[in-house]
C-alpha positions, 0 to 999 in steps of 0.5 A: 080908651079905658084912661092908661098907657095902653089904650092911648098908643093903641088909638095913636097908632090908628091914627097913624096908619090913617083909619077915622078913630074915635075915642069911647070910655066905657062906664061900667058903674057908680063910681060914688057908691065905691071908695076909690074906684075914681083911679081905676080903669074905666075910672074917673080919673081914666075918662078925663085922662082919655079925653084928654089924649083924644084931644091930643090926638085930634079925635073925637071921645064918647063915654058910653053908660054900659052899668046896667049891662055891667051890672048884669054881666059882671057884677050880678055873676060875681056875687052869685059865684061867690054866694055858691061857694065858687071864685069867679074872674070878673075881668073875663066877663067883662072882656067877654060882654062889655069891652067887646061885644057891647063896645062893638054894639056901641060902635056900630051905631056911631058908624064905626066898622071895627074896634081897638083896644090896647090888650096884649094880644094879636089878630093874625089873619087868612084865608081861614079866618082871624086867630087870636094869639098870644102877644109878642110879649109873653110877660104882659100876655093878655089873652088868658082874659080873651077866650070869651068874646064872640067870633063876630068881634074877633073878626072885627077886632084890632089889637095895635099894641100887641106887637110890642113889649111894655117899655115900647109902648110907653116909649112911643107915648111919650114921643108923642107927649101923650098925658098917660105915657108914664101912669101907673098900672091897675091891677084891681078889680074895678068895682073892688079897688080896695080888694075886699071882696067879703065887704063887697058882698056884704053890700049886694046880700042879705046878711044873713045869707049862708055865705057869711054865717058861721061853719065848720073848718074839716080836715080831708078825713073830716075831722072839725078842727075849727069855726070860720066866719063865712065861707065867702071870704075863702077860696081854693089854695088858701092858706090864711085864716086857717087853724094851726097845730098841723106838722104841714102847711094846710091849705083850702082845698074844698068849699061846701056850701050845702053844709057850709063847709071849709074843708082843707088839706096838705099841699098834695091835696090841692093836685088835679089830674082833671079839669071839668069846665061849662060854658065853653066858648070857641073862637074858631072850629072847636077841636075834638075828643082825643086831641091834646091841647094846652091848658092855663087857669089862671093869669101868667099861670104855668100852661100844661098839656092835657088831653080833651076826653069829652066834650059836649055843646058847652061842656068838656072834660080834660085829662091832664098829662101832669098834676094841676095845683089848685084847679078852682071852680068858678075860675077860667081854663083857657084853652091853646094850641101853641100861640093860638087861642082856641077857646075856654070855658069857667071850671066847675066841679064836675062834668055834669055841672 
């Protein structure tokens, strides 16, 4: 119960349907070494205001301290990635390792059998297993932050709220006076409430480390066209920050850490035909070379077809049937057939990564 909307129906509903629910709130940082971070999710804002429904709801609420494991998985990656010259997507992570499987760890040793949360997403279950899928309600679709968890959790996993569109949900609770009913949504990344990123980073390295010293600005045709200020705070697609005079809007279509470099492009520079991804994690039996898939890198991003050309261990190749702007490396590829989540994996910059 992270303190919003979502989560609250979700345990309302359990309640409902008759199952022994307790309430758990995760803690995932310090929150008095970040300005601001008290309203966001997992806040402290969001603790009270989920103990406060669990009041309501008669059920019993836990916080559990999960920071070092937080830290571990979430934060210690984000600052690595960023150094490396790469955008990683710390909501992935942290769906992957801390709202499940260290949730479920956490659960079981309260005697709990199975876990809920208030993702828009749906477990669809027969005789062949459990299968993620996309919610009811494309728009709020969070399934794209799913591919990482473990099939062990997916097994044990509950998803109330992934039936019902958004407008339904705060309608149920507010029939049932819950205290969330109509609280804003957070879109920040926890631990980074006021979006700067750079500031961030700047507290967890070194500052004299490459990331934030001085480089070279280059064409695609290498030619130096101005200085940045550290290549951490410039990611794939961007446009601001960057040298004018051009006859075509240019954007970030490289980063080159080594040499730290910031190396930008028209608009048709940014076009991939091939996604490279590491890390691959499958929720069900994995599928095979030559079978075509659909593939979305970002949230409520467009889905196109591809086609898996190699695939080995945690490692694939995917050829894309139309061109693909702004394939990042560091950021998720989550992998469809259909409605169903099969998988995904972090994309790199080449199939030896």
């Amino acid at each position: 119960m992270s303190g919003g909307v979502d989560s609250s129906l979700a345990a309302a509903m359990l309640v409902e349907r008759g199952y022994d629910v307790v309430g758990a709130t995760i803690k995932t940082f310090c929150y008095a070494d970040v300005p601001g971070s008290s309203k966001t999710c997992c806040g402290l804002e969001g603790i009270a205001d989920a103990r406060a429904v669990a009041q309501k709801l008669g059920i019993p609420h836990y916080v559990f301290d999960l920071e070092d494991e937080f830290t571990h998985d979430v934060i210690d990656d984000f600052v690595t990635e960023y150094a490396a010259g790469r955008t990683p997507n710390p909501c992935v992570l942290c769906n992957s390792y801390t709202k499940f499987s260290d949730l479920l760890r956490r659960a079981r040793m309260l005697g709990c059998e199975r876990i809920a949360t208030g993702h828009y997403a749906r477990c669809v279950r027969s005789g062949l297993g459990t299968q993620l899928m996309r919610a009811t309600d494309r728009a709020k679709d969070q399934t794209y932050f799913l591919w990482g968890i473990d099939r062990d959790v997916l097994e044990r996993l509950e998803l109330p709220v992934g039936e019902l569109g958004k407008s339904e949900v705060r309608r149920r609770a507010r029939q049932l006076g819950l205290a969330t009913a109509d609280k804003p949504e957070s879109f920040d990344i926890c631990f980074v409430p006021d979006g700067d990123y750079a500031g961030f980073l700047a507290t967890r390295l070194d500052g004299e480390h490459p990331a934030f010293r001085p480089g070279p600005i280059l064409t695609v045709d290498g030619d130096e066209v101005g200085q940045h200020d550290g290549y951490c705070r410039y990611t794939i697609g961007q446009r601001k920050r960057l040298p004018g005079g051009f006859t075509a809007p240019m954007y970030v279509v490289r980063i080159e850490p080594g040499t730290r470099s910031v190396i930008i492009g028209p608009s048709s520079a940014l076009d991939s035909t091939e996604i490279t991804l590491a890390g691959m994690n499958w929720l069900g039996d994995p599928p095979a070379a030559g079978d075509e898939v659909g593939v979305q890198i970002r949230h409520r991003g467009q889905v196109v077809t591809g086609t898996i050309d190699e695939l080995d261990g945690e490692r694939a190749l995917i050829r894309l049937h139309v061109a693909h702007r702004a394939v990042t490396p560091g950021q998720s590829a989550a992998i469809y057939a259909g409605e169903t989540l099969l998988g995904g994996g972090v994309i790199g910059t080449g199939f030896s990564i």
